[in-house]
C-alpha positions as CSV (number, residue, x, y, z in Angstrom):
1,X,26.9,-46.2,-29.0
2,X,29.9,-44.5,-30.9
3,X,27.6,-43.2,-33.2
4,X,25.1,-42.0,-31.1
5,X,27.6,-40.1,-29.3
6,X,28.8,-38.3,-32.6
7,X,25.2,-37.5,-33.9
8,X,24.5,-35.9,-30.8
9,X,27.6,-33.9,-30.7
10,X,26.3,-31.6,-33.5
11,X,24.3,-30.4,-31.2
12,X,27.1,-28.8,-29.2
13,X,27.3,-26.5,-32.4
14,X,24.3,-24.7,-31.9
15,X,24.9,-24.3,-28.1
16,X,25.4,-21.1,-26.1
17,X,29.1,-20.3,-25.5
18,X,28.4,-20.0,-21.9
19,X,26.7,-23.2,-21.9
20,X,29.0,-25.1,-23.9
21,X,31.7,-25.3,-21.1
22,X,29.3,-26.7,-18.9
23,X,28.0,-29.6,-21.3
24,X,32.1,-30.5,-22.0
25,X,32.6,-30.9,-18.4
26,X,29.6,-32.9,-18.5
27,X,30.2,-35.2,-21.5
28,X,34.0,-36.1,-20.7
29,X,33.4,-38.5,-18.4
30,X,30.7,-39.9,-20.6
31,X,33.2,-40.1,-23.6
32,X,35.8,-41.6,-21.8
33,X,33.6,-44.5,-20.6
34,X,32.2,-44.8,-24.6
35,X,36.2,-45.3,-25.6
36,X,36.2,-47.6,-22.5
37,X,33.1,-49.3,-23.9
38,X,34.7,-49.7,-27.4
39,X,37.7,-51.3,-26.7
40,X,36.3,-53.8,-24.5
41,X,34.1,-54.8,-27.5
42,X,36.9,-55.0,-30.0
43,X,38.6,-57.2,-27.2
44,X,41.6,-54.8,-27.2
45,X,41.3,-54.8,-23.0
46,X,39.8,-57.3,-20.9
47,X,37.1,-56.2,-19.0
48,X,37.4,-55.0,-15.8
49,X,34.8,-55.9,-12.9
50,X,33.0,-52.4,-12.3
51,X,35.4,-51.1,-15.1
52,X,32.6,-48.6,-16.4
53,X,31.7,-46.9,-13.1
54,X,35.3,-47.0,-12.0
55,X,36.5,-45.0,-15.0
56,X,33.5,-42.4,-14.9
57,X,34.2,-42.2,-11.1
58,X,38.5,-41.2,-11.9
59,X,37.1,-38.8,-14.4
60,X,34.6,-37.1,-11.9
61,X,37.1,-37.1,-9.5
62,X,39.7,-35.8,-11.7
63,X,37.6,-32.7,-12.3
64,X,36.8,-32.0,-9.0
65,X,40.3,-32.3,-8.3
66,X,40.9,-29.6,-10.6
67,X,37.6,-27.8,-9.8
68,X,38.8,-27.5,-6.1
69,X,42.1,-27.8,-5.7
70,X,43.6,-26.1,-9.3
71,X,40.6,-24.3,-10.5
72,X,43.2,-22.2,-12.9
73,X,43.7,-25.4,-14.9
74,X,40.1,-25.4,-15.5
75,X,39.5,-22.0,-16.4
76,X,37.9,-18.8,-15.0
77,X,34.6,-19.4,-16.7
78,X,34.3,-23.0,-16.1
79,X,34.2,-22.1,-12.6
80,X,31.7,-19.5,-12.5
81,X,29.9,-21.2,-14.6
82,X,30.0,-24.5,-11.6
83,X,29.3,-21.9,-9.1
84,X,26.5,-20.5,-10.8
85,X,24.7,-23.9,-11.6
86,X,26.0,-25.7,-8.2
87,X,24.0,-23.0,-6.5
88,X,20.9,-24.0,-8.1
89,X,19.8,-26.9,-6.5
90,X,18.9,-26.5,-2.9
């Protein structure tokens, strides 16, 4: 899975600019449960009952936190880029 995740991050190399902050607030919580992932398989921490969606759940909820309540942690253009697409979909 750690490997899949790096051969598909050369993709991000040949995305838009404008895109590309969209896809890293994307991937985070997707990375973090791959390290999560890891060292549960190299026994380094027991594993937690609903460990994987609990940890992608404090991620998304860490970037909303910052989304809503600090967007100037986040940036300017990750939040008009989140406005933009969140205004999408009906």
């Amino acid at each position: 899975m750690f490997l899949a995740a790096v051969f598909s991050s050369f993709a991000l190399f040949h995305a838009n600019a404008n895109d590309l902050n969209l896809i890293k607030v994307i991937i985070y919580p997707r990375a973090i449960e791959a390290v999560y992932n890891l060292l549960k398989s190299k026994g380094i921490i027991k594993p937690i009952k609903y460990g994987e969606t609990l940890s992608c759940l404090f991620t998304l909820y860490v970037c909303t936190y910052c989304y809503i309540f600090e967007p100037y942690n986040i940036g300017e253009s990750y939040v008009k880029m989140l406005d933009k697409y969140g205004n999408i979909s009906p």
